[in-house]
FILOTOR-794990 format. One record per residue: residue number from 0; residue in one letter; chain; y, z, x of N, C-alpha, C, O in turn. Coordinates in steps of 0.1 Angstrom, whole numbers, plus 2048, in hexadecimal, padded with zeros to 3 digits. Each point is the difference from the previous one (the first is absolute). Layout:
// residues N
    n  res  chain  n.c2  n.c3  n.c1  ca.c2  ca.c3  ca.c1  c.c2  c.c3  c.c1  o.c2  o.c3  o.c1
  NUM    A      A     Y     Z     X      Y      Z      X     Y     Z     X     Y     Z     X
...
***
This chain:
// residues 177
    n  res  chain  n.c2  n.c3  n.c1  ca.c2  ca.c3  ca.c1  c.c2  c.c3  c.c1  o.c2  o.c3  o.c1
    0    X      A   955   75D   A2D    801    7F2    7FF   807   7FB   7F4   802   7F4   7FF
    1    X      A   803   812   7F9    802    7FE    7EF   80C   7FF   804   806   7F9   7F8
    2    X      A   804   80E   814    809    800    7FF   80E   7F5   807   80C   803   802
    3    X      A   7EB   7EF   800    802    7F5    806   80D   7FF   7F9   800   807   7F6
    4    X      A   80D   7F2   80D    80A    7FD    7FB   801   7F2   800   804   7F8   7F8
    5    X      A   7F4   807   817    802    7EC    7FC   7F6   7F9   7FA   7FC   7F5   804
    6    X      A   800   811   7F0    7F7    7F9    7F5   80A   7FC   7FB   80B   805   7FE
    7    X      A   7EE   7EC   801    809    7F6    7F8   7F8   7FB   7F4   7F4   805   7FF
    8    X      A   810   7F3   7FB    7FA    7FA    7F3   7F4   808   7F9   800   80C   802
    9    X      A   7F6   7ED   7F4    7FA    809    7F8   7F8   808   808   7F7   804   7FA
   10    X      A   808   7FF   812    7F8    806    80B   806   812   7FD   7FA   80A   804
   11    X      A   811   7F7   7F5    809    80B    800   7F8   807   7F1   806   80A   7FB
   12    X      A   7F1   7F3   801    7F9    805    7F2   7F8   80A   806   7FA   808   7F9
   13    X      A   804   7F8   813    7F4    807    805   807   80F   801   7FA   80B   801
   14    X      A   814   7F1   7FF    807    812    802   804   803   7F4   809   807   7FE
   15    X      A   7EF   7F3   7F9    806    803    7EF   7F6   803   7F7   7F5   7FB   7FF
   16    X      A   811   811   7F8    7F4    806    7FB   803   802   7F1   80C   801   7FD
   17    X      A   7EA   801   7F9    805    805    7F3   7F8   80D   800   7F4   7FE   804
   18    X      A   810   80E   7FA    7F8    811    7FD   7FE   7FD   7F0   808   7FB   7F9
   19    X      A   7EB   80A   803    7F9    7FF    7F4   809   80F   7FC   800   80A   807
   20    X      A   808   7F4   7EB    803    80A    7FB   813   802   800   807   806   7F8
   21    X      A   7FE   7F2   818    80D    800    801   809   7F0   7FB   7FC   7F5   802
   22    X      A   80C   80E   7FB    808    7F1    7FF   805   7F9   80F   802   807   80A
   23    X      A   7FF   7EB   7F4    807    7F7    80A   7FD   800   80B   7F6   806   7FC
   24    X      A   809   7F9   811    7FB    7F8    808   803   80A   811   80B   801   805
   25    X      A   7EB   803   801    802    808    80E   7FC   7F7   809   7F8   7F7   7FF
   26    X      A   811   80D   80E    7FE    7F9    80E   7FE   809   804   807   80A   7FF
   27    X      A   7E8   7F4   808    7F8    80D    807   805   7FE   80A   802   7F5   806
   28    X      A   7FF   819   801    806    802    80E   7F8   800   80C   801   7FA   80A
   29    X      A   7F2   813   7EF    7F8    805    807   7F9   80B   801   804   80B   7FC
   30    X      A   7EF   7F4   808    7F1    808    7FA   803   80C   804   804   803   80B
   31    X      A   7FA   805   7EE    805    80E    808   7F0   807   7FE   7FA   7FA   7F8
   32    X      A   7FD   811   80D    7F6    808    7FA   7FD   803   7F4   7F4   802   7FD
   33    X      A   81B   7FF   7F7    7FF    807    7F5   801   7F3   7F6   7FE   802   7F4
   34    X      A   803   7F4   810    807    7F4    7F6   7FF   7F3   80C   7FB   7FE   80B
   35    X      A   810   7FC   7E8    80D    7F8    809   810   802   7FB   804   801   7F5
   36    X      A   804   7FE   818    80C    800    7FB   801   7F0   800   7FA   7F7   806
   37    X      A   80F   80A   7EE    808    7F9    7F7   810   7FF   7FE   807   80A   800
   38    X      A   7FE   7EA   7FF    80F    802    7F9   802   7F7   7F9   7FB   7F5   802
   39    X      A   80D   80E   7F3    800    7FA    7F2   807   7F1   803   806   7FE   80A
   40    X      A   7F8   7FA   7ED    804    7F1    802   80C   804   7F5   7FD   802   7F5
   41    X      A   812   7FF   810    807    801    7F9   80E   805   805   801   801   80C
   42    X      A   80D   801   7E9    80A    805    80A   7FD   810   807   806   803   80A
   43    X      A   7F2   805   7F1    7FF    80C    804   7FB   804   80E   804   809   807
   44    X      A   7EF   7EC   7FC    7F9    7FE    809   7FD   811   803   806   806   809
   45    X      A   7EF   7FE   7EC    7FF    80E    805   7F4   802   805   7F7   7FC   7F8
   46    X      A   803   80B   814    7F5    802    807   7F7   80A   7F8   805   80B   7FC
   47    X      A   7EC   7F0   800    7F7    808    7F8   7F0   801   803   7F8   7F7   7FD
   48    X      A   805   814   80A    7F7    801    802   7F1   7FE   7F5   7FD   809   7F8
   49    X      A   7FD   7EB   809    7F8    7FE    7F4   7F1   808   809   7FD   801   80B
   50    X      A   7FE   802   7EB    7EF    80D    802   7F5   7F4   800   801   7F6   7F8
   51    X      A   7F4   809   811    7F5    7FE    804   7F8   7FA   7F4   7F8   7F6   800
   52    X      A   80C   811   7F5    7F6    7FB    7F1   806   7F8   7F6   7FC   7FC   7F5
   53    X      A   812   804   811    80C    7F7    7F6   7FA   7EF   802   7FD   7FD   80C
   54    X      A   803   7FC   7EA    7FA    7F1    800   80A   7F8   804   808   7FC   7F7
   55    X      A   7F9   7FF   816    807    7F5    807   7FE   7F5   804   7F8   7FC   809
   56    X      A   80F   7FC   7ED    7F9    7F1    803   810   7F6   803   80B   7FF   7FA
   57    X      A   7EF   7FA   818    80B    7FC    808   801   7F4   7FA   7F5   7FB   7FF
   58    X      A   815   7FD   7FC    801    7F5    7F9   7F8   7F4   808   7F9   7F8   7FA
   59    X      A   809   809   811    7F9    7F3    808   7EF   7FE   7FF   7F9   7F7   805
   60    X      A   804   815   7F2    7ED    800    7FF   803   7FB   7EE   7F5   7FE   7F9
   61    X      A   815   800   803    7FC    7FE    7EE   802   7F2   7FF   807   7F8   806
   62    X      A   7F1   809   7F1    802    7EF    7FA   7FC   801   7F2   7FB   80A   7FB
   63    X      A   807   7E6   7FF    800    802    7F1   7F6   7F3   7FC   801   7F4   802
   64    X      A   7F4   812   7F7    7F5    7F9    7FE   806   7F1   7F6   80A   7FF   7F7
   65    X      A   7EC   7F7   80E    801    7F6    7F9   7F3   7F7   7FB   7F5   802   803
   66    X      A   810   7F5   7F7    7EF    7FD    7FA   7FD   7EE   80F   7F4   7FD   804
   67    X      A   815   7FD   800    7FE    7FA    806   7F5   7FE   80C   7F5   805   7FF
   68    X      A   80E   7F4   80E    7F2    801    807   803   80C   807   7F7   805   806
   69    X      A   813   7FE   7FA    804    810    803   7FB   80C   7FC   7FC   7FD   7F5
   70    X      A   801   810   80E    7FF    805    7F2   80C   809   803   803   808   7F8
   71    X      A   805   7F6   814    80A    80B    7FD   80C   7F7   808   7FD   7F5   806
   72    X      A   812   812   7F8    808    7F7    80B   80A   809   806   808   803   7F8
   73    X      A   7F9   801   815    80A    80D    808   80D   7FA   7F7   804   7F5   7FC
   74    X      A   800   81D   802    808    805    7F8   811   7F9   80C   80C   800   7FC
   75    X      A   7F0   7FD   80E    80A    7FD    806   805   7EE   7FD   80B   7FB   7FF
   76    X      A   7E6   801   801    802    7EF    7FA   808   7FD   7F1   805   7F6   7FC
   77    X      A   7FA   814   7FE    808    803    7F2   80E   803   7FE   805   7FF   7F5
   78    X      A   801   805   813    80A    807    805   808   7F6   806   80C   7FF   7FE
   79    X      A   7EF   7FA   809    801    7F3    809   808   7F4   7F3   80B   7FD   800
   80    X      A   7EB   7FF   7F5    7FF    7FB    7F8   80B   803   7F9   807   7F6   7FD
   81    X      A   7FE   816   800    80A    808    7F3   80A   7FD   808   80B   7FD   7FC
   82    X      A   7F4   805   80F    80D    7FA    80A   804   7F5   800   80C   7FE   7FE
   83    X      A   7EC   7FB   803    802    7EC    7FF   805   7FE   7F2   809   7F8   7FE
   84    X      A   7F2   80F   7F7    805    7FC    7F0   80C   808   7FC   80A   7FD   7F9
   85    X      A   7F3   80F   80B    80C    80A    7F8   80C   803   80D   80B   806   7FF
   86    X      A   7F0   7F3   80E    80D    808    80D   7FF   811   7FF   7F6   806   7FC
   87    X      A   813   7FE   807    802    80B    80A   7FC   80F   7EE   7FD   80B   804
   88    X      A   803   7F3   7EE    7FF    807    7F8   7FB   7FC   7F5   803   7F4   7FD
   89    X      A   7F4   813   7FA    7FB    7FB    7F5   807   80A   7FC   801   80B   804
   90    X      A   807   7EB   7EE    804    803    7F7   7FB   807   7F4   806   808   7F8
   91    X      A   7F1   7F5   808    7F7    807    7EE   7FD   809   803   7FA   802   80A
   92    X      A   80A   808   7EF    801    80A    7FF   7EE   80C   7FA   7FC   802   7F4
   93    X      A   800   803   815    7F4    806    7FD   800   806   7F5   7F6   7FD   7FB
   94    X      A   811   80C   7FC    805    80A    7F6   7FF   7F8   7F7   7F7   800   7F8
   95    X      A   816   7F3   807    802    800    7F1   7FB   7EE   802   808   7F8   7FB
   96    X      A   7EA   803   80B    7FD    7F0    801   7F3   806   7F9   7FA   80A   803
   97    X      A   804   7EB   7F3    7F8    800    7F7   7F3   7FE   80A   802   7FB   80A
   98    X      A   7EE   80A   7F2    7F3    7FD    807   802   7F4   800   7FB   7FC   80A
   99    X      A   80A   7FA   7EF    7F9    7F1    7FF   80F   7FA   80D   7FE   7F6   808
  100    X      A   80B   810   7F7    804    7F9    80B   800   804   811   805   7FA   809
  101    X      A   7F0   815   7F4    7FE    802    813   7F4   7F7   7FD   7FE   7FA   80B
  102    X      A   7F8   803   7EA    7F8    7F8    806   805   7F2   805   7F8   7F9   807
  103    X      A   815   802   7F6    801    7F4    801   807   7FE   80C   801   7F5   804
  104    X      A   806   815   802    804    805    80B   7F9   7F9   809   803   7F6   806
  105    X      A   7F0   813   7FA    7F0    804    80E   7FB   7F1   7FC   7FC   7F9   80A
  106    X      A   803   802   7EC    7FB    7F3    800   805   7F5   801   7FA   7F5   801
  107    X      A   817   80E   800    80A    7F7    80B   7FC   7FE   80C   7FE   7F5   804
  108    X      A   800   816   803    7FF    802    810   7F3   802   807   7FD   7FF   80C
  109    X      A   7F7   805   7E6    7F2    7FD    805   7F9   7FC   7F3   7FE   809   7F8
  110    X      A   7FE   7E5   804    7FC    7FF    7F9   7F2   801   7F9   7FE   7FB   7F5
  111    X      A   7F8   80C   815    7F5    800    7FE   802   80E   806   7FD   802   80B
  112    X      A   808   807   7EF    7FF    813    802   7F2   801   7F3   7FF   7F6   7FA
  113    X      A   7FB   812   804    7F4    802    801   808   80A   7F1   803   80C   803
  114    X      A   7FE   7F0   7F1    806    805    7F6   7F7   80D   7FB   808   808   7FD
  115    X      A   7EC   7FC   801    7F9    807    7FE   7FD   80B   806   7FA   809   7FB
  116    X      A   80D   7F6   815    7FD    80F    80A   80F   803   801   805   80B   802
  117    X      A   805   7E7   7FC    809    80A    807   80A   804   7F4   7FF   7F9   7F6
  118    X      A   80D   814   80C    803    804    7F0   80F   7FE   801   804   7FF   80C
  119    X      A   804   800   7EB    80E    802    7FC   805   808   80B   809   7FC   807
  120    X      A   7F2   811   7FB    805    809    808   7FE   7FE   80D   807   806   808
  121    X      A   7F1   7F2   7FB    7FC    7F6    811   80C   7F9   802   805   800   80B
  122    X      A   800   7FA   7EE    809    7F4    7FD   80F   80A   801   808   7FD   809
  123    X      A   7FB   80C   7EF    808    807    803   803   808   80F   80B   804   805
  124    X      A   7E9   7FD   801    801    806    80F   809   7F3   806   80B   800   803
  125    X      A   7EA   7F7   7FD    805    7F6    806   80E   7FB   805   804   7FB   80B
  126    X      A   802   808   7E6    80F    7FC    803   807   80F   7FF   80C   800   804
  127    X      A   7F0   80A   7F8    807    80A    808   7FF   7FE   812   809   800   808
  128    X      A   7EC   7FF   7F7    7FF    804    814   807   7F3   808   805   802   80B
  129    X      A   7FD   7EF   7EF    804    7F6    804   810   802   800   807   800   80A
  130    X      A   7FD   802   7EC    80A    809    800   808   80C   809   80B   7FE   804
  131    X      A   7ED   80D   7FE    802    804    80B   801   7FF   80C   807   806   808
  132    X      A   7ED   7F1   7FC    7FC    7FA    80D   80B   7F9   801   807   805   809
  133    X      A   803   7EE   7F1    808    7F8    802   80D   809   800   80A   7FE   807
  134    X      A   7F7   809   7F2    80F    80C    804   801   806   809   80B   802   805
  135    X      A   7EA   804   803    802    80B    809   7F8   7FC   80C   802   807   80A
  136    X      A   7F6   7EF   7F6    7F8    7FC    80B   803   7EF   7FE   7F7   7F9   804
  137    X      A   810   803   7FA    804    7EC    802   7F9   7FD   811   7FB   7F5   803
  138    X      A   805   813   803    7F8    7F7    80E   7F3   7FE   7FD   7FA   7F8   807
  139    X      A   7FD   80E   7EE    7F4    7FF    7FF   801   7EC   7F9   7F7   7F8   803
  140    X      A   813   806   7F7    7FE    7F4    7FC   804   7F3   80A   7FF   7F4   7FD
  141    X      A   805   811   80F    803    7F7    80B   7F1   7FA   808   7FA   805   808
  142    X      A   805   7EC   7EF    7F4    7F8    809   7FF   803   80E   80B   800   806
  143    X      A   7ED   801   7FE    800    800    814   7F0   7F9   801   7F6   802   7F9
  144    X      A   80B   7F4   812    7F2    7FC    802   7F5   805   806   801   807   80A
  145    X      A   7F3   7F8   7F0    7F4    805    804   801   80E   7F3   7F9   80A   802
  146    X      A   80B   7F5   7F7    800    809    7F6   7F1   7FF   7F9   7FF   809   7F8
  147    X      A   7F7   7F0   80A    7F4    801    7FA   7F6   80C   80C   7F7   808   7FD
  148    X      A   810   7F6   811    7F6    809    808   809   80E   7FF   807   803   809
  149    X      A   7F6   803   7EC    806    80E    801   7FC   80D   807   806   809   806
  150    X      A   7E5   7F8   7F5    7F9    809    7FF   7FD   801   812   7F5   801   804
  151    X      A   814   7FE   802    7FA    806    80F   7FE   80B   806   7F8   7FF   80A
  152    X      A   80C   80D   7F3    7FC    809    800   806   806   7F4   809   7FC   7F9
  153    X      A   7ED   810   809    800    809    7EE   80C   808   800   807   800   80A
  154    X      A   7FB   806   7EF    80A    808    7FC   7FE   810   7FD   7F6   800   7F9
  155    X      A   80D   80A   80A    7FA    809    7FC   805   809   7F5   80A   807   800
  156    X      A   7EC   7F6   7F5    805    801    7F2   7FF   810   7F6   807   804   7F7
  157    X      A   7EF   801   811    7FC    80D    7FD   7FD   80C   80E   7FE   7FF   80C
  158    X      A   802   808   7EB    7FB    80D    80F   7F3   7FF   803   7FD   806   80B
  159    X      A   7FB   7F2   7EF    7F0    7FE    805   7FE   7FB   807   7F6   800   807
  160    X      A   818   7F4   7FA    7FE    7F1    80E   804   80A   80D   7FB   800   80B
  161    X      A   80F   808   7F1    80A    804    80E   7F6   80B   806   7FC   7FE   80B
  162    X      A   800   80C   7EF    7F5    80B    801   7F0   7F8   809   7FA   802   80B
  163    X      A   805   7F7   7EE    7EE    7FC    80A   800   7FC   80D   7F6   7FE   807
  164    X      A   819   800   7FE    7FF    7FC    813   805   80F   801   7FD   802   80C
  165    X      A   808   808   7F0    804    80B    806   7F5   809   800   801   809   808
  166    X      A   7F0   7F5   7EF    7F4    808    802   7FD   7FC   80E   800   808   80A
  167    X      A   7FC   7E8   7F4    7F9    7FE    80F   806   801   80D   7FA   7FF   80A
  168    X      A   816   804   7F2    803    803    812   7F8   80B   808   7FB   7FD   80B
  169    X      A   803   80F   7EE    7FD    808    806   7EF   7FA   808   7FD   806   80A
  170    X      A   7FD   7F4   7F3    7F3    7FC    804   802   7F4   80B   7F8   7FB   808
  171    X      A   818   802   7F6    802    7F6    80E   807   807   80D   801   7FB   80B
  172    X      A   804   810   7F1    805    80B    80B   7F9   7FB   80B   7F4   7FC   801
  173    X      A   817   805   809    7F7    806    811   806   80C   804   808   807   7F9
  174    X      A   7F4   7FC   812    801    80E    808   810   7F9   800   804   7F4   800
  175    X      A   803   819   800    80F    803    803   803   804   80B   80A   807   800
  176    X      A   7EF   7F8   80F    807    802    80E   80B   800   800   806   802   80B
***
């Protein structure tokens, strides 16, 4: 199912993932037994089997806490936001922008971000991955309506979702005449 092509708008986060440990940004392909395959968000676009215990978190489940009546706000509504103020690239540079101006960045585009949970280096993902998302994936930033009813069916994100209907087949068997 991950492997829909006509996802349009921020609905396209659900095939996007960050691997705890690797740099920049994967479009998951699909659950395999051992993992998931993966291919890199980039010009290489190289296919990488990630392992069952590697920490994958699909952008469309993150969000960034805030102190408002919120306590958090999808990482996609932010993105959304950095789009409307900065267009298609943020310029500031992660490396050499001082802490005091990615805070002033995140507090451009969300001004009630929740200063105490979230850190410099949150802030830096952010526009790394906004960044990448807008170079290599621009259809993810194409509005389409009904974009709020995304969650209709699930996605299968690990080998544990795809594996639990393949135990119970065998208990739904019939006779094979």
């Amino acid at each position: 199912m991950s492997e829909k092509v006509e996802s349009t708008g921020m609905d396209l986060l659900k095939e996007v993932a960050n691997v705890s440990g690797k740099p920049g940004l994967f479009r998951i392909l699909k659950p395999s037994r051992a993992g998931v395959i993966v291919e890199s968000l980039d010009e290489k676009r190289e296919k990488t089997l990630i392992g069952p215990t590697a920490r994958v978190s699909v952008l469309k489940d993150v969000s960034i806490f805030t102190d408002g009546a919120e306590e958090s706000v999808a990482l996609s509504d932010v993105f959304l936001k950095i789009r409307e103020i900065h267009g298609e690239e943020v310029t500031l540079s992660v490396k050499t922008s001082s802490d005091k101006e990615l805070i002033e960045f995140l507090a451009e585009v969300l001004p009630d971000f929740d200063r105490t949970k979230v850190y410099v280096s949150d802030i830096k993902k952010v526009i790394t991955w906004y960044n990448l998302l807008s170079k290599y994936t621009p259809e993810a930033f194409v509005a389409t309506e009904g974009e709020t009813e995304v969650a209709a069916e699930p996605v299968a994100e690990t080998p544990a979702v795809e594996e639990a209907p393949a135990k119970k087949a065998p208990k739904k068997e019939k006779s094979k005449a």
